[in-house]
C-alpha positions as CSV (number, residue, x, y, z in Angstrom):
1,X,-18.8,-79.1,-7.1
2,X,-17.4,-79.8,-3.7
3,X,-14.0,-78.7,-2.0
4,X,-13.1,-81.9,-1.1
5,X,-14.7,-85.5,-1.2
6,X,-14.7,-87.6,1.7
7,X,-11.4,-90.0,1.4
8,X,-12.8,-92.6,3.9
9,X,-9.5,-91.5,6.0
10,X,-11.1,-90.2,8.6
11,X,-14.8,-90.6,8.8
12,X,-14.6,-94.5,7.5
13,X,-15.8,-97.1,10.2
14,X,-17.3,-94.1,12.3
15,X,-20.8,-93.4,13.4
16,X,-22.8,-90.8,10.9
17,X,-25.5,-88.2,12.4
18,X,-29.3,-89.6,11.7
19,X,-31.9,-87.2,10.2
20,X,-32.4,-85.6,13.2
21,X,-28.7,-84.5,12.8
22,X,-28.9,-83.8,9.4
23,X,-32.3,-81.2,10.2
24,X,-30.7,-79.6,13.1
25,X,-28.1,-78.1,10.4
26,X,-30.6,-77.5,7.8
27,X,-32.4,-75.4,10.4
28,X,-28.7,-73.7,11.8
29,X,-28.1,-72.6,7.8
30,X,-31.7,-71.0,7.6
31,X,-31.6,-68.9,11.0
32,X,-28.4,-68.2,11.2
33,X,-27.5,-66.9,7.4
34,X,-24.1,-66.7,6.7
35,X,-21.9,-66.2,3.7
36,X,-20.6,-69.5,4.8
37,X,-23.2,-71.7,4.6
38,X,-21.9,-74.5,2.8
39,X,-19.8,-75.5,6.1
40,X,-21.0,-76.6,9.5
41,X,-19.6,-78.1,12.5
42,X,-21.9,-79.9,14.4
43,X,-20.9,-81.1,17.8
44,X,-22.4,-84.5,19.2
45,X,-21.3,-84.1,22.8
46,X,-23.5,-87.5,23.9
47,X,-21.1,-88.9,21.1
48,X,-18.0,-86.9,21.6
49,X,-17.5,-86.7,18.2
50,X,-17.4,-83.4,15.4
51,X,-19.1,-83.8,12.3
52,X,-18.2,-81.4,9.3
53,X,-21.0,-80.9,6.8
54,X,-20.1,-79.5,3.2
55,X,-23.5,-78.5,1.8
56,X,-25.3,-80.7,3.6
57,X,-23.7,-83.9,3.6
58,X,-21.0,-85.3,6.3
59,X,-17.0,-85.1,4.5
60,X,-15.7,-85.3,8.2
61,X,-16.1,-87.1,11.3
62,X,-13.2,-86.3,14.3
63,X,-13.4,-87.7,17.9
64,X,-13.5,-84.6,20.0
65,X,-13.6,-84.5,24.0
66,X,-16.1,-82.2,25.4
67,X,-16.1,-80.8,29.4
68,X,-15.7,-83.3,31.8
69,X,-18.0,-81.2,33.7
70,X,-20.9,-81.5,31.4
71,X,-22.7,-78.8,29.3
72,X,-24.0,-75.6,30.4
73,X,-22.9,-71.9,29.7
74,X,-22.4,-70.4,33.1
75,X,-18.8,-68.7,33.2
76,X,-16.7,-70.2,36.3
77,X,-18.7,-73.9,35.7
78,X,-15.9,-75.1,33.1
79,X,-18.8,-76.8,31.0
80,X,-19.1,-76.6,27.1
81,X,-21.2,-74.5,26.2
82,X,-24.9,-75.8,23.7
83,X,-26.2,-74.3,21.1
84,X,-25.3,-72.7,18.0
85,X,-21.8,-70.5,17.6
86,X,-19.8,-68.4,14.9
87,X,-16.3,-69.3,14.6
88,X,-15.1,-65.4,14.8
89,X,-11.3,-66.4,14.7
90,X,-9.1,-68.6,13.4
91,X,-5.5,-68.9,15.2
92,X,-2.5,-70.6,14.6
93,X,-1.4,-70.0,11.5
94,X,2.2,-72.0,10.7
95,X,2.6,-73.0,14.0
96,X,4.4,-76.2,14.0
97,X,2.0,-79.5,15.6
98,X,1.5,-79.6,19.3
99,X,2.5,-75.7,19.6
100,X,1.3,-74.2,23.3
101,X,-0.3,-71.6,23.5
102,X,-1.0,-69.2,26.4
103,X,-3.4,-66.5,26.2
104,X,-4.3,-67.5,22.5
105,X,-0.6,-67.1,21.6
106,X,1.9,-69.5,20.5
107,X,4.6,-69.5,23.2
108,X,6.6,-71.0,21.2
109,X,7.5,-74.0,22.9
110,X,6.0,-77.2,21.2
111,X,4.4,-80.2,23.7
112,X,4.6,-83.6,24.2
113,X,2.0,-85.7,23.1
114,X,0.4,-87.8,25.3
115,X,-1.1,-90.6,24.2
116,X,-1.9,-93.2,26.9
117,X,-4.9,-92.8,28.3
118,X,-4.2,-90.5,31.4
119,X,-4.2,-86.5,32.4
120,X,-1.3,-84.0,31.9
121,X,-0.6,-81.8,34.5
122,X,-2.7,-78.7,32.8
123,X,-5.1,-77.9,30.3
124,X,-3.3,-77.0,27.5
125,X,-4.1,-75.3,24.7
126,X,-1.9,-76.5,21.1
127,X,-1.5,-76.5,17.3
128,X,-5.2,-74.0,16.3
129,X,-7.6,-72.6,17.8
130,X,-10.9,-71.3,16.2
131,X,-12.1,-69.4,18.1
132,X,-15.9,-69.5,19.5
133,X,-18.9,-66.6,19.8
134,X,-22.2,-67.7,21.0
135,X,-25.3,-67.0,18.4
136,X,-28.3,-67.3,21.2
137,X,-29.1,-64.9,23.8
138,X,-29.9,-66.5,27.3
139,X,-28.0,-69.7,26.2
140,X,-24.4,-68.5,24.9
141,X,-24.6,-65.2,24.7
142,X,-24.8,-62.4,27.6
143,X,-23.7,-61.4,30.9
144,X,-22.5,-64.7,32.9
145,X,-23.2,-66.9,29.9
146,X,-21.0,-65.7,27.2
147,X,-18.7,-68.3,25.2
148,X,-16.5,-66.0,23.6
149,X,-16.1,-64.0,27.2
150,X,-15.9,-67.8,28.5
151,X,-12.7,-68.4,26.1
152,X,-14.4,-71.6,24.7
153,X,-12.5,-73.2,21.7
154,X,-12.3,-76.1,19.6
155,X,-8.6,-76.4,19.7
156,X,-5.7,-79.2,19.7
157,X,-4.3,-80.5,23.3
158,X,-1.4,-82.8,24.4
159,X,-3.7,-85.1,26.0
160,X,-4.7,-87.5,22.9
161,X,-5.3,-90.6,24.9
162,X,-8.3,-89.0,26.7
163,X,-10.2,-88.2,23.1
164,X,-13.5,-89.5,22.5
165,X,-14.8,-89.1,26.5
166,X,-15.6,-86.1,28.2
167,X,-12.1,-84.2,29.6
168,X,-11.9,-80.8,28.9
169,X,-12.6,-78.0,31.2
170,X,-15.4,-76.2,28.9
171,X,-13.5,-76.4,25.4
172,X,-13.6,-78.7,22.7
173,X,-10.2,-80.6,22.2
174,X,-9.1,-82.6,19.3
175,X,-6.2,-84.4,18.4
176,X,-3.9,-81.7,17.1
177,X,-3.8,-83.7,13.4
178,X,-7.1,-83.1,13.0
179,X,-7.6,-79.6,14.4
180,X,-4.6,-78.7,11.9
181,X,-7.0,-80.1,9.0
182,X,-9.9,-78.9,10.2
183,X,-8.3,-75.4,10.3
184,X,-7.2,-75.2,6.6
185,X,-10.8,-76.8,5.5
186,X,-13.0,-74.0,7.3
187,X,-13.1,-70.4,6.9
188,X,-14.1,-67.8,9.4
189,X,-17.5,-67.2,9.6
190,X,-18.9,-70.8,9.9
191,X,-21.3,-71.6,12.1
192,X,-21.1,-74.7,15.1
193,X,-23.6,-76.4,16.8
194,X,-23.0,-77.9,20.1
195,X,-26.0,-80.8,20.8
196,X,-26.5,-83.6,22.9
């Protein structure tokens, strides 16, 4: 029986990951056992887009904004990092929408959306975060490379306008309605896999 079935809400009129998709997070379940392994995320960074798989089949589908910087794991670059990931923490708990954070805690000032298709002033961090670590030595994990050392998140940000292209400075962004959703849907422990 599944948590939830897919309303159509969200992932309705959206593109869905083909096979190759689909094999790339059978294969993430089997090398990477977890307790969790009826959720993944999978990233599509060619499609700026987050797909959330529930034992094996799509019940999400977010527009997310990757690193306008491109991919690659080398700390100081700003670029999202590839691969596969453990989310190792979830924060945010209660904090009202479009809450800032500043060293992965709320500051409690809440932001202004923006909407319109332009940049804020700073990268800012709102509403969740959860929290990244790096599952692949020489890719996302280790000296100069580390995602988790790197601060990378999937997390909300003010600037809504600029989801579904590349605009981040390493993280994954979403719009702060969906990272609140996406936060009460996944537990700690699930894996993510960032792919072209």
């Amino acid at each position: 029986m599944k948590m939830f079935e897919n309303t159509g809400s969200i992932a309705a009129g959206r593109s869905r990951p083909d096979r190759r998709y689909r094999r790339l997070v059978r294969l993430l379940t089997y090398r990477f056992d977890t307790p969790q392994v009826n959720f993944v995320l999978l990233v599509s960074v060619g499609e700026q887009r987050l797909f959330l798989f529930e034992v094996g089949d799509v019940v999400r589908d977010y527009a997310v904004s990757t690193s306008r910087f491109g991919t690659g794991s080398v700390e100081g670059s700003y670029k999202t990092p590839m691969g596969a990931h453990r989310i190792v923490a979830k924060i945010g708990d209660g904090t009202p929408k479009a809450s800032i954070f500043k060293g992965r805690k709320p500051t409690g000032k809440i932001g202004d959306i923006i909407s319109t298709h332009e940049r804020g002033h700073e990268d800012v961090v709102t509403s969740r975060i959860l929290l990244l670590r790096g599952l692949e030595p020489g890719l996302n994990l280790g000296v100069g490379i580390d995602t988790l050392e790197r601060y990378v998140y999937i997390h909300g940000t003010l600037e809504e306008g600029l989801i579904g292209e590349t605009a981040s400075i390493g993280c994954v962004r979403m719009k702060n309605d969906d990272i609140i959703e996406l936060y009460g849907l996944i537990p700690v422990g699930s894996l993510v896999m960032i792919a072209l």
